[in-house]
Residue, then its C-alpha position, 0 to 999 in steps of 0.5 A: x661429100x669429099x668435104x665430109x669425108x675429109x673432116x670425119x678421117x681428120x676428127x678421127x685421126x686428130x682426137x683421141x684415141x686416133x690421135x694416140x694411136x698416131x703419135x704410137x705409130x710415129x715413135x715406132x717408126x722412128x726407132x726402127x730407123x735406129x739401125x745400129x741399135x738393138x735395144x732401141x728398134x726393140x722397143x719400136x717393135x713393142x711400140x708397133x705392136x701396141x699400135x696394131x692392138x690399140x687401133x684394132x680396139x679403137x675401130x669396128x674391125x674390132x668388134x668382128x673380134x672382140x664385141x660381136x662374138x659376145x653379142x651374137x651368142x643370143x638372140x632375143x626369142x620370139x616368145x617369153x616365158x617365165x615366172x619372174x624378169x630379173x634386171x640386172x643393174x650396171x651403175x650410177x653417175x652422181x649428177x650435180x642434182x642428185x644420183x641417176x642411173x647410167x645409160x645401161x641401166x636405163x636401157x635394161x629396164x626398158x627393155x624390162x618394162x616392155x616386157x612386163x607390160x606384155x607378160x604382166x611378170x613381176x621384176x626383180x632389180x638387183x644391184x649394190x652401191x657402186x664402189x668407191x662412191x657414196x650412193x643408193x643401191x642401185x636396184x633402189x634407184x631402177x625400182x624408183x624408175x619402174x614407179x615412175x613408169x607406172x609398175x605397181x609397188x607389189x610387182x617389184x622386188x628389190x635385191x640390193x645387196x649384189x656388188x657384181x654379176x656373180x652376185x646378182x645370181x647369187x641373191x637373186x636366186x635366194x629371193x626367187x626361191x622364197x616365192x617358188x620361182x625357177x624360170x627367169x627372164x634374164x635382161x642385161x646388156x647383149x655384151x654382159x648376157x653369156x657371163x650373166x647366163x652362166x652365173x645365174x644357170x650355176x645357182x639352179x635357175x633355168x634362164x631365158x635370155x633376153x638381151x638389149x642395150x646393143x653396143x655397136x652397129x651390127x651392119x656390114x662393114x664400111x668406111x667408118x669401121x677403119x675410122x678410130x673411135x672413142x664408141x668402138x673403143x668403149x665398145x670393144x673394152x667392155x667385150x674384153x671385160x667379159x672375156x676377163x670376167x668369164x675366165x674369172x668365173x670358170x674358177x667360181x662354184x655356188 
């Protein structure tokens, strides 16, 4: 068991980001043993600092700050009720035999699919190309997986046009007017949903959350939590993108 315990607090502090992290507190210390220098223990307070702030991102105490906030703020509701589920996509990697959605999206649509096989509630996918890259809508490649999965053509309907969440609600809500739908059964990722409710309440549409694809372990925390790790690092970056896109929409009207 100390065998274990030793390769595990190795592989973190030796591979990136701990091993970043590390080389950061080393140079800091250095140049704060500078005492004769100003300049030079002020950058190593700088470099100490950053050292601090990239260790909280990189280890589950970060989430307690950044991710969990986000993800707590809705919880999944013992009943649903709407009149249409709409999906939300995240992005698409282009694989050596074609395009196919990222673990995101595919964890959103589960969930979707889910809930349409309980409710029977047509869905609505929404998402453009993915920037930079030349690829299908990606609401055309979660529809191609909704039939894969056995969802009839005529309980889907396709929104390809959004480039980003504000958009999303933007065209979706476009499209749900045409059929008379103001209820929705929103479902995105846990750490995506606050921004997500807010866009879409903000075009009229009243929203039951339903959020999924959990970033990280929402356990007490233990001895793996002090550990730098690349999960918490992509997790806590996504809770910082939102936390930026939010202050982003606060500015934004319909």
């Amino acid at each position: 068991m100390r065998l274990f315990y030793l390769e595990k607090i190795l592989s973190s502090i030796l591979t990136p980001p701990g091993l970043v992290i590390l080389i950061l507190l080393i140079l800091a210390l250095t140049l704060l043993r500078k005492k004769d220098a100003r300049g030079i223990r002020a950058g190593g307070i700088v470099l100490l600092i950053l050292s601090f702030f990239g260790y909280l991102l990189s280890t589950g105490l970060g989430t307690y700050l950044y991710l969990r906030p986000l993800e707590k703020e809705y919880q999944l509701p013992k009943s649903v009720s709407g009149q249409v589920i709409v999906v939300l996509s995240s992005g698409v990697i282009i694989t050596p035999v074609g395009q196919v959605l990222d673990n995101h999206s595919v964890a959103r649509l589960s969930a979707a699919l889910n809930l349409h096989l309980q409710t029977k509630l047509p869905i609505v996918v929404t998402g453009s190309f993915v920037p930079g890259r030349n690829t299908l809508p990606v609401a055309e490649l979660m529809r191609d997986w909704l039939l894969g999965q056995g969802v009839g053509t005529s309980r889907i309907l396709v929104e390809p046009q959004a480039r980003n969440t504000w958009e999303n609600a933007e065209y979706t809500a476009r499209l749900c007017s045409q059929s008379g739908w103001k209820n929705v059964v929103l479902v995105t990722s846990a750490v995506h949903m606050k921004r997500a409710v807010k866009s879409f309440e903000e075009f009229g549409l009243i929203v039951t959350p339903y959020p999924t694809d959990y970033l990280y372990d929402h356990t007490d925390l233990g001895f793996v939590d002090i550990l730098p790790s690349r999960d918490a690092l992509n997790a806590n970056l996504a809770a910082i993108h939102e936390f930026f896109g939010q202050i982003r929409y606060a500015f934004k009207n319909p």
